[in-house]
C-alpha positions in Angstrom: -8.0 132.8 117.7 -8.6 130.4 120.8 -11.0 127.7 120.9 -12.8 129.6 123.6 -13.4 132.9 121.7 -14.7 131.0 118.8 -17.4 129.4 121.0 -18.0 132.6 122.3 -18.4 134.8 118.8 -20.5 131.9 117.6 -23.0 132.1 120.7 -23.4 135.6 120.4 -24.1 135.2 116.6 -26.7 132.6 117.2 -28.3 135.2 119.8 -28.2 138.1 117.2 -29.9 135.8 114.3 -32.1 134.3 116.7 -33.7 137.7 117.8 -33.7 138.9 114.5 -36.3 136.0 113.5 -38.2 136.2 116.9 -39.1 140.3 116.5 -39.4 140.2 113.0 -41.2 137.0 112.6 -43.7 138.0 115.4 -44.3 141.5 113.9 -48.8 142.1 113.3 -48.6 144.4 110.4 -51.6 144.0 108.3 -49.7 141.3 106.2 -48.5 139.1 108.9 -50.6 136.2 109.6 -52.0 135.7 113.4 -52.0 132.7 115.3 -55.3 132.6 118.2 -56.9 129.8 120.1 -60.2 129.9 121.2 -61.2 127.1 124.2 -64.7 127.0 124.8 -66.6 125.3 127.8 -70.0 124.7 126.5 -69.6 124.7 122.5 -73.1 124.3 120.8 -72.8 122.1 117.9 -75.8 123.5 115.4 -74.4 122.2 111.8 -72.5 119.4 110.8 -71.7 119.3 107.2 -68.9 118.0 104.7 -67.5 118.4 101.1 -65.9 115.5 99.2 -63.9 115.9 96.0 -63.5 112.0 95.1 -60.1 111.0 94.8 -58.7 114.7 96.3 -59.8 115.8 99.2 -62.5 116.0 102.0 -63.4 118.7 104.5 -65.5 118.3 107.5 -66.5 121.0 109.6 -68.9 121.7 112.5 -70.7 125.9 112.9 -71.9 126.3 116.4 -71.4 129.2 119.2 -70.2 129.8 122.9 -72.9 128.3 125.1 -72.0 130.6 128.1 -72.3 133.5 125.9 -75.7 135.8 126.2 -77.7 136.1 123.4 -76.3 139.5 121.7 -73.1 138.5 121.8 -73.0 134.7 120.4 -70.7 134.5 117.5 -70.6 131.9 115.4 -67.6 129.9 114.2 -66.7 127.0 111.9 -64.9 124.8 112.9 -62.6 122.1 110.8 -61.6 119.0 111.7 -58.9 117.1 109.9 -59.9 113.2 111.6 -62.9 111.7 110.1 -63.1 109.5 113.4 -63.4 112.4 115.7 -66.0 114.0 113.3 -68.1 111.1 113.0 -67.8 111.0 117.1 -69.5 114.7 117.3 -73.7 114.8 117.3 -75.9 118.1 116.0 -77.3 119.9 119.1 -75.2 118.8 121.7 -72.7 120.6 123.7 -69.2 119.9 124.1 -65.7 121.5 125.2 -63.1 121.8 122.9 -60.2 124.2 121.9 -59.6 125.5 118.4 -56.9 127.7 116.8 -56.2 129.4 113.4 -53.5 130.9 111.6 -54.6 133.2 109.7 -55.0 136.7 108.2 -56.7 139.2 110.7 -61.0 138.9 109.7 -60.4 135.6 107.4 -59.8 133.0 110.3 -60.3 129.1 109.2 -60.5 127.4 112.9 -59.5 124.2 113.3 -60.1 121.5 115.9 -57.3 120.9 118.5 -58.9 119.0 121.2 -62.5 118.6 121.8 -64.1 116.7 125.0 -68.0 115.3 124.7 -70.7 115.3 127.7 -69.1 111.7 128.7 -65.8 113.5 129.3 -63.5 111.7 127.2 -60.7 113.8 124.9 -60.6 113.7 121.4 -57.5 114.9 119.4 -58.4 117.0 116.1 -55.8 115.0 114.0 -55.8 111.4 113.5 -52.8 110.3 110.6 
């Protein structure tokens, strides 16, 4: 077999393998976990709270709502952030844009921080290692 052929049966393999993974992998059956971002442009910070487990772990987390929503239909959602610099940066009962995502199983969605921007106007990344 030619040199050519070769780098043509291989191309065509890494296409067939490569689709495989892409419509299988992006299947939403009820066991498939679903990636969504939320941005919002007026988040209403109403808690700020955090858990410590000395010498394990610590989790930091903010609950607020959609500002621009209207009353019946503000939803509330948690919000994690894994940089204790950019937590200690946000204030209870101020407003602020910011993005989050989760990857997750369909109605148990942990968001987490991705990029949040306070009234000055300045960005903030979610992760800080």
């Amino acid at each position: 077999m030619s040199k050519k052929k070769k780098v043509i049966f291989i191309l065509i393999g890494f296409i067939v393998v490569t689709s495989f993974f892409i419509y299988f992998g992006n299947r939403q059956d009820n066991n498939q976990l679903i990636n969504t971002t939320h941005s919002f442009g007026d988040f209403y910070v109403m808690k700020k709270e955090h858990h410590i487990e000395p010498g394990e772990y610590m989790e930091m987390w903010v609950v607020g709502y959609n500002g621009a929503e209207k009353e019946e239909k503000k939803e509330n959602y948690k919000v994690y952030i894994k940089d204790a610099n950019v937590y200690n940066l946000i204030d209870k009962d101020q407003s602020y844009m910011l993005s989050i995502s989760s990857f997750s199983d369909e109605g148990n969605e942990r968001y987490y921080l991705d990029v949040i921007s306070p009234p000055n106007g300045t960005q903030l990344r979610g992760e800080g290692r």
